[in-house]
C-alpha positions as CSV (number, residue, x, y, z in Angstrom):
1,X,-49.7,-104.1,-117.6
2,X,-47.0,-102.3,-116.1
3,X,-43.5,-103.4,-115.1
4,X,-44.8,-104.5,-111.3
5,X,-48.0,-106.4,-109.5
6,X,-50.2,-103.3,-109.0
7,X,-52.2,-101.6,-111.8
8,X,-52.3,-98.0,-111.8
9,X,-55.9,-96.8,-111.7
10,X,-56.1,-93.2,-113.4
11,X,-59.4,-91.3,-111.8
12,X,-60.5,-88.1,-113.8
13,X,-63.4,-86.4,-112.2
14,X,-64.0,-82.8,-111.7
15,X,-66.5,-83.7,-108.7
16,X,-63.9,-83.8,-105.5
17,X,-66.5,-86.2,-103.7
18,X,-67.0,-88.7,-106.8
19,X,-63.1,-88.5,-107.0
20,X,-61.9,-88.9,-103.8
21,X,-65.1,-91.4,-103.0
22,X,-63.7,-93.9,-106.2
23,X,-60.4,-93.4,-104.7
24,X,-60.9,-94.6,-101.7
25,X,-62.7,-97.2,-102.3
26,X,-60.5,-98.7,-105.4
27,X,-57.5,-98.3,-103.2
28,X,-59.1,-100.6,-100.9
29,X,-58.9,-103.1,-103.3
30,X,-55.7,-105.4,-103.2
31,X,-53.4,-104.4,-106.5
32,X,-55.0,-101.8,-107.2
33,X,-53.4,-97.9,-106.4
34,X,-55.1,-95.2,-107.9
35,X,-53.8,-91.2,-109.0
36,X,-56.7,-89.0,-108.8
37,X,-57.1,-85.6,-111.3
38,X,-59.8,-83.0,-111.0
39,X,-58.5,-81.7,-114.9
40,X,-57.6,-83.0,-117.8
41,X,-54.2,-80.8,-117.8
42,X,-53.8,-82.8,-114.3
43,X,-54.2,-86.3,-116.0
44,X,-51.8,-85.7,-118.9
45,X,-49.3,-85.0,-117.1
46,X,-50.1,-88.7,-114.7
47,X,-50.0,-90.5,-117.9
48,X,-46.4,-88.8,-119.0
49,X,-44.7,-90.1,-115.9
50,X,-46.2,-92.9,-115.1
51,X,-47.7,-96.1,-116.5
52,X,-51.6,-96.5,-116.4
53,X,-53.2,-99.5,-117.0
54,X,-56.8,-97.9,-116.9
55,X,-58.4,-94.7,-116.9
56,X,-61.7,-94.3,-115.5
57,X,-62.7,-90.4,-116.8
58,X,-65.8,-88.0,-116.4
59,X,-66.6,-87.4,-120.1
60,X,-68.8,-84.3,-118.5
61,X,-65.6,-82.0,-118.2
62,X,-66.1,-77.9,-118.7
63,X,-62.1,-77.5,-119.8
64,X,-62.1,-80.2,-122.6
65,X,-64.8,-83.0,-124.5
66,X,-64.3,-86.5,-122.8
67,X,-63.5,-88.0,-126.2
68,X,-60.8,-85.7,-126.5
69,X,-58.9,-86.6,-123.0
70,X,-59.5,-90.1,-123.9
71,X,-57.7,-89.9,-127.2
72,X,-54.9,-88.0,-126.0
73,X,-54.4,-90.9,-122.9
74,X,-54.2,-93.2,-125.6
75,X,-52.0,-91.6,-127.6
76,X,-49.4,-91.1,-124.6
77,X,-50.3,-95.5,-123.8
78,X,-52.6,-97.2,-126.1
79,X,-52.7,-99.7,-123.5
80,X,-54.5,-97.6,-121.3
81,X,-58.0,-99.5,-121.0
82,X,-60.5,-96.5,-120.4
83,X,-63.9,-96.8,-118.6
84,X,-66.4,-93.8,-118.5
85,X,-68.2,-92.1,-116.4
86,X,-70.8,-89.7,-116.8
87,X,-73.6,-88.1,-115.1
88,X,-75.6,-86.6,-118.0
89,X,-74.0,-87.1,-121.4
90,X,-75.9,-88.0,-124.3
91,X,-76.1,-91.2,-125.4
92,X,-74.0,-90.3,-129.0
93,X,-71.1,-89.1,-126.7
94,X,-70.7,-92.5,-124.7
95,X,-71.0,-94.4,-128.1
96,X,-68.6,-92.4,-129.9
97,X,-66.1,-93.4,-126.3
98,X,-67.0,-96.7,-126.7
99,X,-66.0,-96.7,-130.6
100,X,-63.1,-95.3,-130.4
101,X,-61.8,-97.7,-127.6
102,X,-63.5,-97.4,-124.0
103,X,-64.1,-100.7,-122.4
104,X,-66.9,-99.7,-119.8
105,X,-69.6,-97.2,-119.2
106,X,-71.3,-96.2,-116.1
107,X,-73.4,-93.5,-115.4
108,X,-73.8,-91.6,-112.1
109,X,-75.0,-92.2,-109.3
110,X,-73.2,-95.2,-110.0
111,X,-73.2,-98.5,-107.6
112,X,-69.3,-98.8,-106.4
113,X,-69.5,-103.0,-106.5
114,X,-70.7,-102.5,-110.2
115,X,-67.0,-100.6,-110.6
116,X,-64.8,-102.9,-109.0
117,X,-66.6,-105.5,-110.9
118,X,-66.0,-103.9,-114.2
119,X,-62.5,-103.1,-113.2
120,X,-61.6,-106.9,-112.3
121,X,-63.0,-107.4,-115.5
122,X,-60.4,-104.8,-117.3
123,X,-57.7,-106.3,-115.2
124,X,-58.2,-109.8,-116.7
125,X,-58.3,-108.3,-120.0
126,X,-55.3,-106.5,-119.5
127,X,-53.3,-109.9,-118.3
128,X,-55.0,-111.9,-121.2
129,X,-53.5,-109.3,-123.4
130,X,-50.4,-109.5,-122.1
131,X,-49.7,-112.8,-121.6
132,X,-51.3,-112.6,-126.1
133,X,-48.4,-110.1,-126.8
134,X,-45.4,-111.8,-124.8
135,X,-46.4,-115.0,-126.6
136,X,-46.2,-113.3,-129.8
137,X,-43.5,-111.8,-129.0
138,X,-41.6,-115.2,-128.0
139,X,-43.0,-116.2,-131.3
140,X,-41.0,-113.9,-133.4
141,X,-38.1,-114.5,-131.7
142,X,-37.7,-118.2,-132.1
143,X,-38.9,-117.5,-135.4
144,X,-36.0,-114.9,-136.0
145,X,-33.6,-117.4,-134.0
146,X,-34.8,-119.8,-136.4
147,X,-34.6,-118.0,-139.7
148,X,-31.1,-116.2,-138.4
149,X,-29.6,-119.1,-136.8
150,X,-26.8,-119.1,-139.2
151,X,-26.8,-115.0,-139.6
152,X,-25.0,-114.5,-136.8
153,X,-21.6,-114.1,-134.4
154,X,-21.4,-118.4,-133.8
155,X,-21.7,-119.0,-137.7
156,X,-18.7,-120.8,-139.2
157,X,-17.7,-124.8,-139.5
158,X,-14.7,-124.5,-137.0
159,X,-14.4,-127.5,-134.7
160,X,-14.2,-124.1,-132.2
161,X,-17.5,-123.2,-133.3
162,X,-19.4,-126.9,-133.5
163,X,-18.0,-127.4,-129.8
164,X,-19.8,-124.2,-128.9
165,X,-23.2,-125.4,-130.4
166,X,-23.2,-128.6,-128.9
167,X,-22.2,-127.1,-125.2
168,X,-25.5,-124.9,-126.0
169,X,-27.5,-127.4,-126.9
170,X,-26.4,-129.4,-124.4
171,X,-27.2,-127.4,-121.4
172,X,-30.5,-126.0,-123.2
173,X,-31.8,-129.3,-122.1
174,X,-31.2,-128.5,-118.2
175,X,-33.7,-125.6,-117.7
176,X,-32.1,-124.6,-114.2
177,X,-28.5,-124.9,-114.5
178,X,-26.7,-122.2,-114.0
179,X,-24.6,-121.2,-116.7
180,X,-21.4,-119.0,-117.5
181,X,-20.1,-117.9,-120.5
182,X,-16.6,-116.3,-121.0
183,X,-15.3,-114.6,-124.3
184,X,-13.8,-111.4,-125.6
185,X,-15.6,-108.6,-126.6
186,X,-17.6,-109.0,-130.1
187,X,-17.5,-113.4,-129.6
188,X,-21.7,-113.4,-129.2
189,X,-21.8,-114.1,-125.5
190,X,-25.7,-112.2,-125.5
191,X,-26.2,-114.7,-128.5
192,X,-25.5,-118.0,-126.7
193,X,-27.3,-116.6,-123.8
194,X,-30.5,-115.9,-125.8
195,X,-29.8,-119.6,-128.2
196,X,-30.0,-121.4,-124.7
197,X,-33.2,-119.9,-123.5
198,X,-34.8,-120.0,-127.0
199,X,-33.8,-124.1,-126.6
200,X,-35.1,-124.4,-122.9
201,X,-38.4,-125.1,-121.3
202,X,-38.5,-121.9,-120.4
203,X,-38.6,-120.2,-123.6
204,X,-42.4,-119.3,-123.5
205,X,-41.6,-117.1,-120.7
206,X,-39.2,-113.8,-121.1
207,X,-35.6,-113.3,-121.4
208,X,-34.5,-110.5,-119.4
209,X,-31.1,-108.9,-120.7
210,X,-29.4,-106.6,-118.2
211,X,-25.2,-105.1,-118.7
212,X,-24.4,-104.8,-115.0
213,X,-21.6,-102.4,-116.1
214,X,-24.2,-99.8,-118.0
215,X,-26.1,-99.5,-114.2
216,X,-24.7,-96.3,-112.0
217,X,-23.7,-97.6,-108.5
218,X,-26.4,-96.1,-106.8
219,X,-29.0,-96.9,-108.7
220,X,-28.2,-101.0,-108.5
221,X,-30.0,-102.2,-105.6
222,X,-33.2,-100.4,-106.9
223,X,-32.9,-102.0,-110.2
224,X,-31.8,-105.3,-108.8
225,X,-34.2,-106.1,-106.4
226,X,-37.0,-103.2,-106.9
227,X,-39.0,-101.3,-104.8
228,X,-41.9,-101.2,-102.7
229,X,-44.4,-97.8,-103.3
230,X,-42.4,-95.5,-100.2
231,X,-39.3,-96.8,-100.1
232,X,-37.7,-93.7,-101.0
233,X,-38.9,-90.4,-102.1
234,X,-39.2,-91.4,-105.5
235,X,-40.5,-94.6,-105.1
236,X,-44.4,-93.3,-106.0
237,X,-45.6,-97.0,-107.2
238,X,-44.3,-100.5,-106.5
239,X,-42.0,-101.5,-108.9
240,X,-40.0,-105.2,-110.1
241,X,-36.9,-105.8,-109.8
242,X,-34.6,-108.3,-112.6
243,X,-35.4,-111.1,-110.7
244,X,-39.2,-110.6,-110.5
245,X,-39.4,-109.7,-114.3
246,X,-37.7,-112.8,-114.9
247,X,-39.2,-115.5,-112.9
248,X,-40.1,-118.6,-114.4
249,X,-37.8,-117.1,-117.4
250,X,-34.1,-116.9,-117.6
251,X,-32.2,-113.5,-116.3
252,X,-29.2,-113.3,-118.3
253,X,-26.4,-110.4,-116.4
254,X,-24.0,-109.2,-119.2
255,X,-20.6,-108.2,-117.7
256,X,-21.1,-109.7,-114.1
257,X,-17.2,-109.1,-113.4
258,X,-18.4,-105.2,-113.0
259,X,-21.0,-105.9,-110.4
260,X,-20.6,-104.0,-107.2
261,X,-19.0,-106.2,-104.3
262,X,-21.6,-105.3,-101.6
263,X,-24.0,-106.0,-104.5
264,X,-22.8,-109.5,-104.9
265,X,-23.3,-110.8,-101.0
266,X,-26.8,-109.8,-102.1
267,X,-26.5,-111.8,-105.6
268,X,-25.5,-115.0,-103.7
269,X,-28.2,-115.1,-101.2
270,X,-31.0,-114.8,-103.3
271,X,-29.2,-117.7,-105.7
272,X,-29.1,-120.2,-103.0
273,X,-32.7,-118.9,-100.9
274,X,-34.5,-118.3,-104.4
275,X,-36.1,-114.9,-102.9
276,X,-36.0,-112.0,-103.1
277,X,-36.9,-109.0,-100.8
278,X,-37.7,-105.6,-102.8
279,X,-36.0,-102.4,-100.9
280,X,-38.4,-101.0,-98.6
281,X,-40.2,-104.2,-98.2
282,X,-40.9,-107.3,-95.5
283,X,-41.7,-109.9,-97.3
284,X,-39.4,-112.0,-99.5
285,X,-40.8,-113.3,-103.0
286,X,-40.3,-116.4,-104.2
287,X,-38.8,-116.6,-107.8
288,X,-37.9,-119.7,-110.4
289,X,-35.4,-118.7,-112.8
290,X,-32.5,-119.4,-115.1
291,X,-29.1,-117.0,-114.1
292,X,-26.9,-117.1,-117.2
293,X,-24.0,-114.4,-116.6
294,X,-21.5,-113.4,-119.3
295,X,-18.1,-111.4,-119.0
296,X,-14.6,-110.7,-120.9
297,X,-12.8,-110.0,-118.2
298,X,-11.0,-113.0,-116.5
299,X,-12.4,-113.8,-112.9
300,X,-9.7,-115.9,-111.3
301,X,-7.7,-112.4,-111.7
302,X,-10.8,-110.5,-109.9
303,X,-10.9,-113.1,-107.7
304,X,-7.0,-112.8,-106.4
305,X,-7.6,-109.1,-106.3
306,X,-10.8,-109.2,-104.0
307,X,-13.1,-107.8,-106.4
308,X,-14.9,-110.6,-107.1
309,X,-16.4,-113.4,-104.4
310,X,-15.3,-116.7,-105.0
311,X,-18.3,-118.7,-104.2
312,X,-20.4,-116.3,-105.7
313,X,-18.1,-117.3,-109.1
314,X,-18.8,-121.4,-108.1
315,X,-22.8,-120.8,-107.4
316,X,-22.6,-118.9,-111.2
317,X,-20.5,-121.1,-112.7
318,X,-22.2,-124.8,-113.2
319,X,-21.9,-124.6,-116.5
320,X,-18.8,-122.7,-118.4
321,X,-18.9,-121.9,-122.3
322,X,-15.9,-120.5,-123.2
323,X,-16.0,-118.9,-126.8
324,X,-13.1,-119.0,-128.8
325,X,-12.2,-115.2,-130.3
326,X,-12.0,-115.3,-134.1
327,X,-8.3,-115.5,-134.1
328,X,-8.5,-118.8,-133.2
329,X,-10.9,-120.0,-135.6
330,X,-9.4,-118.7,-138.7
331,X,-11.6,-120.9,-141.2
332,X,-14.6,-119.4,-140.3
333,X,-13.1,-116.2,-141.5
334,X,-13.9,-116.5,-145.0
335,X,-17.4,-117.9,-144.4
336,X,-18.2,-115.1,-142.4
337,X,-17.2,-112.7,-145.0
338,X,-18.9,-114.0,-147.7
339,X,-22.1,-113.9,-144.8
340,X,-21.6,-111.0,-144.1
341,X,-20.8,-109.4,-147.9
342,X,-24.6,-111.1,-148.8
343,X,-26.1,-109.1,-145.3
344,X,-24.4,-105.9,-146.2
345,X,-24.9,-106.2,-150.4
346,X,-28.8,-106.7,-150.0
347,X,-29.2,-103.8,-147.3
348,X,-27.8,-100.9,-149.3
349,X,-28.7,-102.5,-152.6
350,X,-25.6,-103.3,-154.3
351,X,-24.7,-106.3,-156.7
352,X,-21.2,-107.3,-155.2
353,X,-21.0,-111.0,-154.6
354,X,-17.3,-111.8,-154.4
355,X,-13.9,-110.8,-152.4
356,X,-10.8,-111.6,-154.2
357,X,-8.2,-113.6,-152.8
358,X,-5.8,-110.5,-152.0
359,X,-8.7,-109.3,-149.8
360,X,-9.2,-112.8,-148.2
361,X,-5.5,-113.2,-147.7
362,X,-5.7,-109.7,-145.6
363,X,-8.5,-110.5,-144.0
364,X,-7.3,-113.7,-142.9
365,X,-4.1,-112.0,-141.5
366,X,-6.1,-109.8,-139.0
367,X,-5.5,-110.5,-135.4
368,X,-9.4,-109.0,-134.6
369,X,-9.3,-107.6,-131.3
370,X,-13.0,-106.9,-131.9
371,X,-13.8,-110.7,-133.3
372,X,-16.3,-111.3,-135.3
373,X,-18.3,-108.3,-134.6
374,X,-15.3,-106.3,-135.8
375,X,-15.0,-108.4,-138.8
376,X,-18.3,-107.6,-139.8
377,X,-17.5,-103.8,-139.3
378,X,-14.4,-104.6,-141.8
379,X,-17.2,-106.2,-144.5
380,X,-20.0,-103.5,-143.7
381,X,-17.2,-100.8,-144.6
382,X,-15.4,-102.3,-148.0
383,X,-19.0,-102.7,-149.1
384,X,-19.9,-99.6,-148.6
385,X,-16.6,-98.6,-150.7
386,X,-16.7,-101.3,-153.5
387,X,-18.2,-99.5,-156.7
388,X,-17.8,-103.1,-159.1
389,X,-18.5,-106.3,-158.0
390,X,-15.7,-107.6,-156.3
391,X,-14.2,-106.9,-152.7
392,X,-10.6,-106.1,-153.2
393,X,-7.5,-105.0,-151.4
394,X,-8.3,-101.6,-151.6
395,X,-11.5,-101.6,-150.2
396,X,-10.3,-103.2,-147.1
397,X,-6.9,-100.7,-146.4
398,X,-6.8,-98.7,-143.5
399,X,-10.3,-99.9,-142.0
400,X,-8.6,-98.1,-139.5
401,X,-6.3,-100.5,-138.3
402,X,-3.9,-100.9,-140.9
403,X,-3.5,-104.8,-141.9
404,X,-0.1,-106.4,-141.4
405,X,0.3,-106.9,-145.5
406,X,-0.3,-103.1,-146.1
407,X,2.2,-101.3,-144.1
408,X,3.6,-99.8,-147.0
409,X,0.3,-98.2,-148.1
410,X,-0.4,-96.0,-145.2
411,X,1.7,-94.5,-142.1
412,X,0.8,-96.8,-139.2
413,X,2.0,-95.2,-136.1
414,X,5.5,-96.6,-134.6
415,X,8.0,-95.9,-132.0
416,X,9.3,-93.1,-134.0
417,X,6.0,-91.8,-135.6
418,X,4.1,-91.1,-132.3
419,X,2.3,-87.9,-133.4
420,X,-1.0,-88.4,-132.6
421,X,-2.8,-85.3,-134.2
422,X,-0.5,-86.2,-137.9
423,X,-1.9,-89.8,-137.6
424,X,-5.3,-88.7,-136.6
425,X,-5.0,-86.4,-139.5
426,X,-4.0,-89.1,-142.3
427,X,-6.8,-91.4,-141.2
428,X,-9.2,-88.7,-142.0
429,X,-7.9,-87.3,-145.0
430,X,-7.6,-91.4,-146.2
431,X,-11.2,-92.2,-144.8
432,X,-12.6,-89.4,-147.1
433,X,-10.3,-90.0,-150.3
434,X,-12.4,-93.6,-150.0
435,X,-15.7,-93.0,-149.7
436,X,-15.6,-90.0,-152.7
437,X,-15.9,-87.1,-149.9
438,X,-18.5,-88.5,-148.0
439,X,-18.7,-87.6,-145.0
440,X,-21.0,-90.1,-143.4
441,X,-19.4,-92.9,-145.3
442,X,-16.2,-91.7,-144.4
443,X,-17.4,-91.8,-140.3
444,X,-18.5,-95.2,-140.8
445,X,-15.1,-95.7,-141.6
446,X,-13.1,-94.2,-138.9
447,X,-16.2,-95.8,-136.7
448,X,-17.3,-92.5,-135.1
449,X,-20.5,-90.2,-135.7
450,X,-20.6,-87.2,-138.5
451,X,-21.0,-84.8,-135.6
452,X,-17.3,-85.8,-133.8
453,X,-15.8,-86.1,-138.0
454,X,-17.3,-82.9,-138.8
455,X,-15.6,-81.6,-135.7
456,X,-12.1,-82.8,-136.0
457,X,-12.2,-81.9,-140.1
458,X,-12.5,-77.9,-138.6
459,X,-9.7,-78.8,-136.3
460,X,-7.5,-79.5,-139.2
461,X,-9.2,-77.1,-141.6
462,X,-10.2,-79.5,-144.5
């Protein structure tokens, strides 16, 4: 079904009174909005730009065979149900539509109650399979939760890490509590976020993931709150907003220190009235969910600069897990390596199943301004090196920050060594002495694409 409480009705007729008769009457119909097309060329292009749950077609077309329109539909959404019409095919015709996937048949003159009737039908199917895929979906992710739980950014035996766990499966318990979790960059806030839900009651329902920093300005109150068919010139069907696909789940908002302030007024009200009013709309709708917000930055600062409301902070904060950056939890280093090393090993098929104590000894002395996620860059990379079958020293040097033990093996940039286009230029030239001249090893390395290496190796002519 799409993303919003109507279903898009798709009528195909080349008849202008069967078509606009259908229409009118299925528009009468409460959910229901329909786009009408006289030709096929008409309904392809419907079906590219917006989402149709069903497709009632005239299989009696002169431009193209019915079974052919249907098959391309379901090519462009094989969710698209598809009920036929036809006011003289032959009986092979509609069996051939019903074998390859129609879900109703009518024949004209046909009775308009007989329609709706097979249309509530489709509608019920479409929700039953729906509500089948989102609970196999849920399925596979607490099984991947499950099977990963240790495959991941909160792995280690840290009592940084332990407190962690036990703050999420504390407040896992509480399926309303609001809950806000601090960290640097690359610490798993997403992953405590999703662990919590996957614990709750509410886990059978969806997790709704949104980066309020990756949303333009303008387009945030349509996403936040969505839209009613006519709000704006754009707005052709109704649409959700993050609340609405979330409710009864938990909405989780990544990087909630970048939300717009006239945007958080908005986020408090709805927190404390538990509705929500979609632009162009009257009516507020009631929602039930879980608000689990994230960021790196530190709010009191936003908060003493004005960018960020106070109580709007309080009514987000009921619950604060603060995760510890990997600097802090040095003896999970190792254990993450080695997890990481077995990850990495298995995935491009290479027997390496040890780091030597050099390596560990540099890897320990990283201050990781990335965390663990950087760490796991530093492993991905050496492994990608390593030809035997042991990590060593020199698999790990100048993963482009230069470790604090190897300063003597590479130029690391200094108050008197500020040339940025001779550094840039020795990182290259070291990137692709270590991965043997390859160049896409050699970007994983300097942690940017082919393209941009490819680009900067003609700048310095190598």
């Amino acid at each position: 079904m799409s993303n919003n409480d109507t279903i898009n009705v798709l009528i195909l007729d080349d008849q202008e009174t069967y078509r606009n008769g259908l229409g009118i009457f299925i528009n009468k119909i409460p959910g229901l909005q329909t786009q009408l097309a006289s030709k096929p060329s008409e309904a392809y292009e419907i079906t590219k730009n917006q989402h149709i749950d069903i497709a009632i077609l005239d299989i009696d077309l002169p431009q193209e065979s019915g079974i052919e329109v249907m098959k391309k539909i379901k090519q462009v959404n094989s969710e698209t149900e598809v009920i036929i019409i036809s006011g003289h095919s032959d009986i092979e015709t509609v069996v051939e539509c019903l074998r390859q996937g129609a879900f109703d048949y009518f024949k004209k003159p046909f009775d308009m109650f007989a329609i709706k009737n097979a249309i509530e039908k489709t509608k019920k199917f479409i929700e039953i399979k729906d509500k089948l895929s989102s609970a196999k979906e849920r399925i596979r992710n607490l099984e991947n939760i499950v099977q990963n739980q240790q495959n991941n950014l909160l792995y280690g035996s840290s009592k940084e890490i332990n407190r962690v766990r036990d703050l999420i499966i504390n407040v896992s318990h509480s399926n309303d509590t609001a809950v806000f979790i601090s960290g640097e960059t690359g610490t798993g806030k997403e992953l405590v976020a999703k662990q919590i839900h996957a614990l709750s009651n509410r886990n059978m329902q969806v997790l709704s993931v949104y980066n309020c920093s990756a949303i333009p300005e303008h387009l945030f109150e349509s996403e936040f709150f969505g839209y009613s068919k006519g709000a704006f010139t754009d707005a052709k069907i109704d649409k959700k907003g993050w609340f609405e696909i979330a409710d009864k789940g938990t909405l989780f908002l990544d990087e909630i220190g970048d939300m717009p302030m006239f945007l958080q007024s908005k986020l408090l009200r709805i927190l404390e009235e538990k509705k929500v009013t979609r632009l162009g709309a009257v009516k507020a709708i009631d929602i039930d969910v879980r608000v689990i917000s994230a960021t790196n930055k530190n709010i009191s600062d936003l908060i003493r600069e004005g960018k960020f409301r106070e109580d709007l902070y309080y009514r987000l904060n009921t619950f604060e897990i603060e995760l510890p950056p990997l600097k802090n939890r040095k003896e999970d280093i190792a254990e993450l390596s080695y997890l990481f090393l077995k990850e990495f090993a298995a995935k491009l098929n290479k027997k390496i199943n040890h780091i030597d104590e050099v390596a560990i000894s540099q890897l320990l002395s990283f201050k990781y301004p990335g965390n663990v996620r950087q760490l796991k860059n530093f492993i991905e990379r050496a492994v990608i090196l390593c030809k035997g079958d042991t990590i060593n020293k020199e698999h790990l040097i100048n993963n482009i920050f230069d470790f604090s033990t190897n300063q003597n093996t590479t130029t690391t940039p200094t108050d008197n060594n500020l040339d940025l286009a001779k550094n840039e230029l020795q990182l290259i030239e070291r990137a692709l002495k270590l991965a043997d001249n390859n160049k896409t090893n050699a970007a994983k390395l300097l942690n940017i694409t082919v393209q941009s290496l490819i680009r900067r190796m003609q700048k310095y002519k190598l």
